[in-house]
VEXDO-663150 format. One record per residue (C-alpha): residue in one letter; x, y, z. Coordinates in steps of 0.25 Angstrom, whole numbers, plus 5000, padded with zeros to 4 digits. Each point is the difference from the previous one (the first is absolute). Layout:
BEGIN
+------+------+-------+------+
: rest : east : north :   up :
+------+------+-------+------+
:    A :    X :     Y :    Z :
...
+------+------+-------+------+
# end
This chain:
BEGIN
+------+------+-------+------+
: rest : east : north :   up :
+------+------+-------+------+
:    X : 4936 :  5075 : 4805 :
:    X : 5010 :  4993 : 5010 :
:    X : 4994 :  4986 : 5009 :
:    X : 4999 :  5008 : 5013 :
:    X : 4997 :  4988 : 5012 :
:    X : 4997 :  5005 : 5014 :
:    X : 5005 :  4994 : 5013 :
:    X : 4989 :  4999 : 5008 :
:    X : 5008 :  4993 : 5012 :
:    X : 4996 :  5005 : 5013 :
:    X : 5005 :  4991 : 5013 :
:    X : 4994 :  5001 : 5014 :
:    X : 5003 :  4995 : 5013 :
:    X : 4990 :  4991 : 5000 :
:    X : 5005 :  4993 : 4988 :
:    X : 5014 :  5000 : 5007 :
:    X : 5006 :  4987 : 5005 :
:    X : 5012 :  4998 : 5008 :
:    X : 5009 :  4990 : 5002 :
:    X : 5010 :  4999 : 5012 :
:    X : 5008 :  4986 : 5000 :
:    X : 4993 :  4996 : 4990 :
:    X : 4988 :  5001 : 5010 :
:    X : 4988 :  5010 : 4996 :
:    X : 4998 :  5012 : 5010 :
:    X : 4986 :  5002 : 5003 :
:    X : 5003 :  5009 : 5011 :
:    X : 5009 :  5011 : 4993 :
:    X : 4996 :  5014 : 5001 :
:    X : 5011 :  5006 : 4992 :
:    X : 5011 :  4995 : 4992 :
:    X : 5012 :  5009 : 4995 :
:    X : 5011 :  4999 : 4992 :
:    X : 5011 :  5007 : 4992 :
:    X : 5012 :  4999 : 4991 :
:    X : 5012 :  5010 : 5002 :
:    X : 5011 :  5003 : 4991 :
:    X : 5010 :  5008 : 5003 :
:    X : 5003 :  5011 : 4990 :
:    X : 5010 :  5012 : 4998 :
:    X : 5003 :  5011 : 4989 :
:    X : 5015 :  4998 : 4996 :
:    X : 5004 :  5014 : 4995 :
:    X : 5014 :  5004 : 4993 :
:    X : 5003 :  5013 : 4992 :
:    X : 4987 :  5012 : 5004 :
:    X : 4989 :  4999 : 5008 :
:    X : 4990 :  4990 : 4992 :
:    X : 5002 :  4984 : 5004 :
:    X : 5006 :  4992 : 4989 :
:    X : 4993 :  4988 : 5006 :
:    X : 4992 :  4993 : 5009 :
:    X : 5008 :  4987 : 5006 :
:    X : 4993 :  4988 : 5009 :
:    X : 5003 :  4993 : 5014 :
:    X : 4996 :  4993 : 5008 :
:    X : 4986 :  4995 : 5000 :
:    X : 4991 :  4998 : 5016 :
:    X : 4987 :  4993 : 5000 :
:    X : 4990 :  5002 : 5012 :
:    X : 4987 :  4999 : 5004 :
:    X : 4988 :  5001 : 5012 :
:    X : 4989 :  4987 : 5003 :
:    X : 4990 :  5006 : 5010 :
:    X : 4992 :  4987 : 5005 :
:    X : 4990 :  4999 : 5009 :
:    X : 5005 :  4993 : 5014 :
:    X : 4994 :  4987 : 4997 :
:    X : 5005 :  4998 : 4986 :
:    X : 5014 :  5005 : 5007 :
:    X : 4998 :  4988 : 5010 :
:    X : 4997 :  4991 : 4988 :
:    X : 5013 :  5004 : 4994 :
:    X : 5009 :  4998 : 5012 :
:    X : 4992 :  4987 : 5002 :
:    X : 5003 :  4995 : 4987 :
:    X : 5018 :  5004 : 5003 :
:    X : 4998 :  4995 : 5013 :
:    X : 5016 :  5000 : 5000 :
:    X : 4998 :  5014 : 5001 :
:    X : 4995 :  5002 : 5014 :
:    X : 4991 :  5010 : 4999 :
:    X : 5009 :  5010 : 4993 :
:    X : 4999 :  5002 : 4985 :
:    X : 5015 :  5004 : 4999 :
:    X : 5004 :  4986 : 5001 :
:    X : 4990 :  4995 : 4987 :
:    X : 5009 :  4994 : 4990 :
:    X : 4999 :  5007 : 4986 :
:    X : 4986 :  4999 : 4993 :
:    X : 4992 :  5006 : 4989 :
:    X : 4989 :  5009 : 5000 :
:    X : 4991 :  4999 : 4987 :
:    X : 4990 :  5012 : 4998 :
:    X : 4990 :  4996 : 4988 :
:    X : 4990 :  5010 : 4996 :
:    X : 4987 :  4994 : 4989 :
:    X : 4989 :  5009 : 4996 :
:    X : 4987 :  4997 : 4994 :
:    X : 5007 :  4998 : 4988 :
:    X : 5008 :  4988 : 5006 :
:    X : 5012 :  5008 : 4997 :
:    X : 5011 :  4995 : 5010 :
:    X : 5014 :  5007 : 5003 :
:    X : 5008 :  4994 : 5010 :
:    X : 5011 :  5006 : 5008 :
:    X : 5011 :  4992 : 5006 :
:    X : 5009 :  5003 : 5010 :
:    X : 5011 :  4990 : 5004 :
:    X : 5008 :  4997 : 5012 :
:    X : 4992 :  5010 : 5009 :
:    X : 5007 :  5001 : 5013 :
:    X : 4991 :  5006 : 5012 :
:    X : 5008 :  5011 : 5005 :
:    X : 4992 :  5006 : 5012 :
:    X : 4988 :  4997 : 5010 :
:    X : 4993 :  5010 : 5008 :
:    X : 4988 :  4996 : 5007 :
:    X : 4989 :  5010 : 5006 :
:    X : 4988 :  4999 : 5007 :
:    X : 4990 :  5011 : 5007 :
:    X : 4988 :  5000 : 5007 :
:    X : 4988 :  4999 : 4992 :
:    X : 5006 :  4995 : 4988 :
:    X : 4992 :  4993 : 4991 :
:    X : 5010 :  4992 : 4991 :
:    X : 5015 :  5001 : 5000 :
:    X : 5008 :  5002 : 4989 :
:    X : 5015 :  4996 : 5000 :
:    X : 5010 :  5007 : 4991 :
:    X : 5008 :  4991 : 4995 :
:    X : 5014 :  5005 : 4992 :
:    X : 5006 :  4992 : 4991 :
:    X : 5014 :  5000 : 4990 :
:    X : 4998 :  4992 : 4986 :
:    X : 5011 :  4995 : 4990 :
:    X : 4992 :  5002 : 4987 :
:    X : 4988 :  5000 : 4995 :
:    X : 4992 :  4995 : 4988 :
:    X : 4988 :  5005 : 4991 :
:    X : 4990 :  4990 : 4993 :
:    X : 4990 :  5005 : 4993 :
:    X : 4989 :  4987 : 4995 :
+------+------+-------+------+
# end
């Protein structure tokens, strides 16, 4: 009979930590991101593709921070003033541990903010900033 091992790794948010500038994020709601690559059939002779050629690759990704961990980030680029735009390039680390103290690591460097809308309502009782971002590469660790 074949050695059957079972992965019993399950993650949760709560056993998420993210790190901004090499600062954690307490206040982060929501963290996105994604890895594109560009792909196209090539087709010669019939109907069928013959192959499937790569392009270009585009990173991106959304932060949504509460305001006050927002303020702590433009605080800490004060350069910046007040608009995330102008943050040089950073890193965003997202590390996810289970009860097993199995840790996988994403990294994604040279993240650029690219947009900032900011809202507010009557009767809100927290506010959540979206925070889009474009990355270079990332990275996979797994402990």
């Amino acid at each position: 009979m074949a050695n059957f091992q079972m992965d019993t790794r399950l993650y949760a948010w709560s056993e998420t930590e993210i790190r901004v500038a090499g600062n954690m994020v307490v206040g982060v709601v929501n963290c996105q991101w994604k890895a594109d690559q560009e792909k196209e059939e090539i087709y010669g002779k019939g109907t069928e593709p013959l192959a499937i050629k790569s392009g270009n690759s585009k990173y991106s990704g959304t932060l949504t921070l509460l305001q006050n961990e927002l303020e702590k980030l433009l605080d800490q680029f004060s350069d910046a003033n007040g608009n995330v735009n102008f943050i040089p390039p950073f890193e965003v680390q997202i590390s996810f541990a289970n009860d097993r103290d199995q840790i996988v690591t994403y990294k994604l460097a040279g993240c650029q903010f690219n947009s900032q809308e900011m809202n507010a309502e009557q009767n809100m009782k927290k506010m959540e900033v979206p925070l889009p971002f474009m990355y270079l590469t990332q990275t996979r660790v797994a402990a």
